[in-house]
C-alpha positions in Angstrom: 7.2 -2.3 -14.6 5.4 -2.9 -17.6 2.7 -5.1 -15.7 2.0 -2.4 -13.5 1.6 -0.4 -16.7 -0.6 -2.7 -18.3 -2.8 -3.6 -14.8 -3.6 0.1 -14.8 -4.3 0.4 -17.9 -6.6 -2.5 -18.2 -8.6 -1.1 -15.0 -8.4 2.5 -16.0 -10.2 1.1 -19.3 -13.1 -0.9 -17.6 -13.5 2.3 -14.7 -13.3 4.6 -17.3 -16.3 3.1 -19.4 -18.6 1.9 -16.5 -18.1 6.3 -15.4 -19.4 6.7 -18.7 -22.5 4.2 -18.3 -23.1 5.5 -14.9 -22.5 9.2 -15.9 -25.5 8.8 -19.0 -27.6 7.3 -16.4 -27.7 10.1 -14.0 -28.2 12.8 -16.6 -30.8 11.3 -17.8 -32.0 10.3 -14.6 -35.2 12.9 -15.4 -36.0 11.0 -18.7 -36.1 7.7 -17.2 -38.5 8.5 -14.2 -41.2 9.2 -17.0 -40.4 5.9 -18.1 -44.0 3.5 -17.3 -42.9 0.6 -15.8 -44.9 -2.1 -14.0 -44.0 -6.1 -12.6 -44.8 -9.5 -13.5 -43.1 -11.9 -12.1 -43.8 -15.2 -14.9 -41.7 -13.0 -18.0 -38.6 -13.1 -15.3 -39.2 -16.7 -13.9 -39.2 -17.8 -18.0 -36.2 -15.2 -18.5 -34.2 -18.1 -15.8 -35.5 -21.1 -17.6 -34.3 -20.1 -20.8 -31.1 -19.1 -19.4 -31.1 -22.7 -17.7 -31.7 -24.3 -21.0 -29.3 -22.2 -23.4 -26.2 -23.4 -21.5 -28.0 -27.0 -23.0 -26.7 -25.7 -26.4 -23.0 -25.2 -25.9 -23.0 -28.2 -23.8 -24.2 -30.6 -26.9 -21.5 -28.7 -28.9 -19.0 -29.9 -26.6 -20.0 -33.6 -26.4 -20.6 -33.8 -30.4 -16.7 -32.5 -30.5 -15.5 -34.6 -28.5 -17.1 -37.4 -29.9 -15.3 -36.4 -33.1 -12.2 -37.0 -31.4 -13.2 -40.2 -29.7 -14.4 -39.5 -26.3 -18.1 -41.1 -25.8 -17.9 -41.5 -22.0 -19.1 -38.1 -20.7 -22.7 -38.0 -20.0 -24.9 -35.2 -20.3 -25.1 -33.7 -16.8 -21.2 -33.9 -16.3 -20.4 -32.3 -19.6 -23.2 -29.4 -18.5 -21.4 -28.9 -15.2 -17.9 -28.8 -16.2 -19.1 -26.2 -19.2 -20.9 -24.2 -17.1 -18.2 -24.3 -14.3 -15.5 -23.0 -16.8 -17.6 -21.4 -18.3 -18.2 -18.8 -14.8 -14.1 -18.7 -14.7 -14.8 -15.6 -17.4 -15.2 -13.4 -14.3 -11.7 -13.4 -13.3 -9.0 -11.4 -15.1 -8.0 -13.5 -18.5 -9.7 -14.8 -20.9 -7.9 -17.9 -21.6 -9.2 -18.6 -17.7 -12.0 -20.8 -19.1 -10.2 -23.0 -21.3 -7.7 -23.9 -18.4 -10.9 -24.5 -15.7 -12.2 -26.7 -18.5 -9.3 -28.9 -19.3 -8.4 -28.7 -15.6 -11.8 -30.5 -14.3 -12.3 -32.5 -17.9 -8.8 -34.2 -16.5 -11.1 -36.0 -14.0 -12.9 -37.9 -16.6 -10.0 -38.6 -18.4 -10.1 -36.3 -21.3 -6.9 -34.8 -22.5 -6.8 -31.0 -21.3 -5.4 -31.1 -25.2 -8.1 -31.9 -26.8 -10.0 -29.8 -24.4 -8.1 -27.0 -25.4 -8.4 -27.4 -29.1 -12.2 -27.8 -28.9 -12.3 -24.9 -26.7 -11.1 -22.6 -29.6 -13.4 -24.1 -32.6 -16.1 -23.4 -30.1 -14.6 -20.0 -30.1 -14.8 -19.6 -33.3 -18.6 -20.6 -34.0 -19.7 -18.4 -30.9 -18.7 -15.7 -32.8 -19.5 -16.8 -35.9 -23.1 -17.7 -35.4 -23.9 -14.2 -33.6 -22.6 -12.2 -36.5 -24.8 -14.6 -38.8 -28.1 -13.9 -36.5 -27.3 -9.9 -36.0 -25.7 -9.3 -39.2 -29.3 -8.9 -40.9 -31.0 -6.3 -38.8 -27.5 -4.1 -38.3 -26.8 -3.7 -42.3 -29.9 -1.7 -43.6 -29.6 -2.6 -47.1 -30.3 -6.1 -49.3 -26.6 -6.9 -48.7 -27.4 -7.6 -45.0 -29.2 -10.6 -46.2 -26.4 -12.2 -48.1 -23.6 -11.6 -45.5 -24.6 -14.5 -43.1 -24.8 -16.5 -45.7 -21.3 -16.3 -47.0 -20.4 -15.9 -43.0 -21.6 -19.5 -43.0 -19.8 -20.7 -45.9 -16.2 -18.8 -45.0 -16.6 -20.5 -41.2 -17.0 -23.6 -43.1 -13.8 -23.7 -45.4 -11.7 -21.4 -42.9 -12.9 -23.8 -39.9 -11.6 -27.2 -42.1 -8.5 -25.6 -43.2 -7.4 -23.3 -40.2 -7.7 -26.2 -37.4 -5.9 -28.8 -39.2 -3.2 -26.3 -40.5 0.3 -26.5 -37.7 1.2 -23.3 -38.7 -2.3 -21.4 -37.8 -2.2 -24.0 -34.4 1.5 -22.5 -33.8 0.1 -18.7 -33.5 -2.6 -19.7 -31.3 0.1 -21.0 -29.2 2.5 -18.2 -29.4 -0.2 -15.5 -29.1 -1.4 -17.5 -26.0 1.4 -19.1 -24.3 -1.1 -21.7 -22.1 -2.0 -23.3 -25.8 1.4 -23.6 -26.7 1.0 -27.0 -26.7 -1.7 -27.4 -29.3 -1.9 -29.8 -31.8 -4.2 -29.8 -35.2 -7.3 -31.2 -35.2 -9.5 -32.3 -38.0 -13.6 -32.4 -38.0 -15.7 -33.3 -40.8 -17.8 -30.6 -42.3 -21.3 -32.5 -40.8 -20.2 -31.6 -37.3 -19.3 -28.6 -38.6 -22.9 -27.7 -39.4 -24.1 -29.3 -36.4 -22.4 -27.0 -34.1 -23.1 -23.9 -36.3 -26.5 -24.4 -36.0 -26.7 -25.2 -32.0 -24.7 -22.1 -31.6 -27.3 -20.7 -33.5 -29.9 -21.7 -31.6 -27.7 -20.6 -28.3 -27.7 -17.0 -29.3 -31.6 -17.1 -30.0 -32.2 -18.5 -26.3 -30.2 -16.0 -25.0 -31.7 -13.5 -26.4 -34.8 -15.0 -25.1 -33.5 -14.3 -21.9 -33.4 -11.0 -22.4 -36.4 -10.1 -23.9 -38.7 -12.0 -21.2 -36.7 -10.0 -18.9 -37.9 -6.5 -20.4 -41.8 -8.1 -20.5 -41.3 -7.9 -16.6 -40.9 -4.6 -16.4 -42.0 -2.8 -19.6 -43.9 -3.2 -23.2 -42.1 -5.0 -25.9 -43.2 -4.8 -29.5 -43.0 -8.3 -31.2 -41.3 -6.1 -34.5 -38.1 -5.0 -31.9 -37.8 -8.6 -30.7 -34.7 -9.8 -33.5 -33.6 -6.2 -32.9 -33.2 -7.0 -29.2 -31.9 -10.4 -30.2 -29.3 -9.5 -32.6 -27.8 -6.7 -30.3 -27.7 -8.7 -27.5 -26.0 -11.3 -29.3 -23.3 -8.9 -30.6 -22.9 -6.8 -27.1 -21.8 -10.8 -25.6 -19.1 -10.5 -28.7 -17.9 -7.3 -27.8 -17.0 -8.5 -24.2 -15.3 -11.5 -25.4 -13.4 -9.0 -27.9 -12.8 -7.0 -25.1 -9.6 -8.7 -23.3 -8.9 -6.0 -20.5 -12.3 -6.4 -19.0 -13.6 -9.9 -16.9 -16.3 -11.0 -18.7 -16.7 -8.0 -20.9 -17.7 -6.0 -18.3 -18.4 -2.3 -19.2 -18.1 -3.1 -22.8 -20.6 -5.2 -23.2 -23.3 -2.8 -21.4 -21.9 0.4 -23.5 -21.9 -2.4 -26.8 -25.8 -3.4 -25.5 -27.1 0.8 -25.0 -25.8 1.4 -28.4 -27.3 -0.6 -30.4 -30.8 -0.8 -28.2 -31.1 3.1 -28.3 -33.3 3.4 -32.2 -35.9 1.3 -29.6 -35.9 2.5 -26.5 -33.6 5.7 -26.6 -30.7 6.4 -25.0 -31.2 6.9 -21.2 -33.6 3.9 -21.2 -31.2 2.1 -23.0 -28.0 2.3 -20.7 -30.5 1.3 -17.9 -31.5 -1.9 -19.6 -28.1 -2.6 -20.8 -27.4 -2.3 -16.7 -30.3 -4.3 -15.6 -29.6 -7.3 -18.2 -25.9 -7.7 -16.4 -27.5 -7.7 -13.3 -30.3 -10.4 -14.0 -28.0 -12.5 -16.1 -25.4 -12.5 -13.1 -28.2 -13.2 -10.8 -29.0 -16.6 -13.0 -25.9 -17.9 -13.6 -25.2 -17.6 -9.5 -28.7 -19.0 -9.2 -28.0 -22.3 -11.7 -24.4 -22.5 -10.0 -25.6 -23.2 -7.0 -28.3 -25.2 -8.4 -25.9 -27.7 -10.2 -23.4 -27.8 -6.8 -26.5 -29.3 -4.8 -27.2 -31.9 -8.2 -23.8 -32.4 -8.2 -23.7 -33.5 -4.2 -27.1 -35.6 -4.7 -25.8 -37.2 -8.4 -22.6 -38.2 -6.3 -24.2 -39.3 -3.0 -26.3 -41.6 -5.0 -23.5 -43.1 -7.3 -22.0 -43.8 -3.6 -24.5 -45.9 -2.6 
């Protein structure tokens, strides 16, 4: 009974906020037809690349990690895949989906789904982390918005180093989600630490990049709104993740992306972008999906012969 309960309230959630989206859209339907918009293709064709290169980020994360665990064997291209495979589980209903897809397919190169799993949730951690450090400025209007990333920075630092080697926090994880139960501490030294914080850094900058080549396409983008765009888009991905009723954020993470784009664009103009950017990014993670299954088919055909 009480999964019933909880499946309809989880999809009564998700409908209710993608009526809202669509229910701003149509009133304002009138607003955005006076909207100029023109085409060029080479902003959307960079919008892809970077989107093929930002996945580059998180996949260095993952290798450094788990060379600071002692796996050295996993080369570049494999670790990309099985990232970005596990990474596409976020679409179905639970979020712990991608940790599991991970650890399922890192199995195959002998890595511990463990250790998988415990890498998984420091990555977690910074992912979060380093968007809140990149928005943080541009969302606080006053000096204090300068500091906050900085002590952001330092309490990700000292929480990271005493949290993931601490049993008891590791327990929680595992109780709070039962697939981690198994969890064990893990130590890093505070060098990787800033080595992922940065790359995760540099993640959130490239996907913003994505979406801000995306807009040149279609309309005029002052270079002053670009960190604006940036920083919100960064913090509407967090909102998703936040989001545990909806697959891959969905809903929230458009409403989350409007919000915050509205002081540039306005409102109407801003739920339409908010839709377009879900659209485009769905269309290039299918796109580099499909483009990593046929590497995948060649890379293994050739170790073959």
């Amino acid at each position: 009974m009480m999964t019933k309960v909880k499946f309809i309230l989880k999809h009564s959630l998700i409908i209710g906020i993608i009526f809202f989206i669509l229910r701003t859209l149509y009133l304002g339907y009138g607003d955005i037809q006076q909207f100029t918009l023109s085409f060029s293709p080479l902003p959307l064709i960079l919008s892809f690349l970077l989107s093929v290169v930002s996945f580059v980020a998180p996949t260095m994360v993952w290798q450094i990690l788990l060379k600071s665990q002692g796996y050295k064997n996993l080369d570049f291209f494999k670790a990309y895949s099985i990232w970005f495979y596990s990474f596409m589980g976020r679409y179905i209903p639970a979020k712990v989906t991608t940790i599991v897809l991970r650890a399922q397919l890192a199995k195959e190169h002998n890595i511990s789904a463990n250790i998988t799993s415990r890498i998984a949730i420091i990555e977690v951690m910074f992912f979060i982390s380093a968007a809140i450090f990149i928005a943080m400025p541009v969302q606080v209007k006053n000096y204090t918005g300068l500091l906050l990333p900085v002590i952001i920075l330092l309490l990700t630092i000292v929480s990271s180093i005493f949290l993931l080697k601490n049993a008891t926090f590791i327990d929680i994880i595992g109780k709070v989600i039962p697939p981690l139960k198994h969890l064990k501490p893990i130590s890093i030294s505070p060098g990787v630490i800033l080595k992922v914080f940065f790359l995760y850094i540099i993640y959130w900058i490239l996907i913003g990049g994505t979406l801000v080549a995306f807009l040149y396409s279609f309309i005029h983008v002052n270079i002053a709104d670009i960190y604006r765009i940036v920083s919100a888009y960064a913090l509407a991905h967090i909102g998703g993740l936040i989001a545990i009723f909806a697959p891959s954020g969905i809903g929230v993470r458009e409403l989350a992306l409007a919000e915050m784009l509205q002081p540039v664009y306005g409102r109407e103009t801003a739920y339409i972008i908010s839709v377009g950017a879900r659209i485009w990014s769905t269309i290039c993670e299918v796109l580099i999906f499909f483009m990593l299954y046929v590497l995948s088919r060649l890379h293994r055909s050739k170790e073959k012969s």
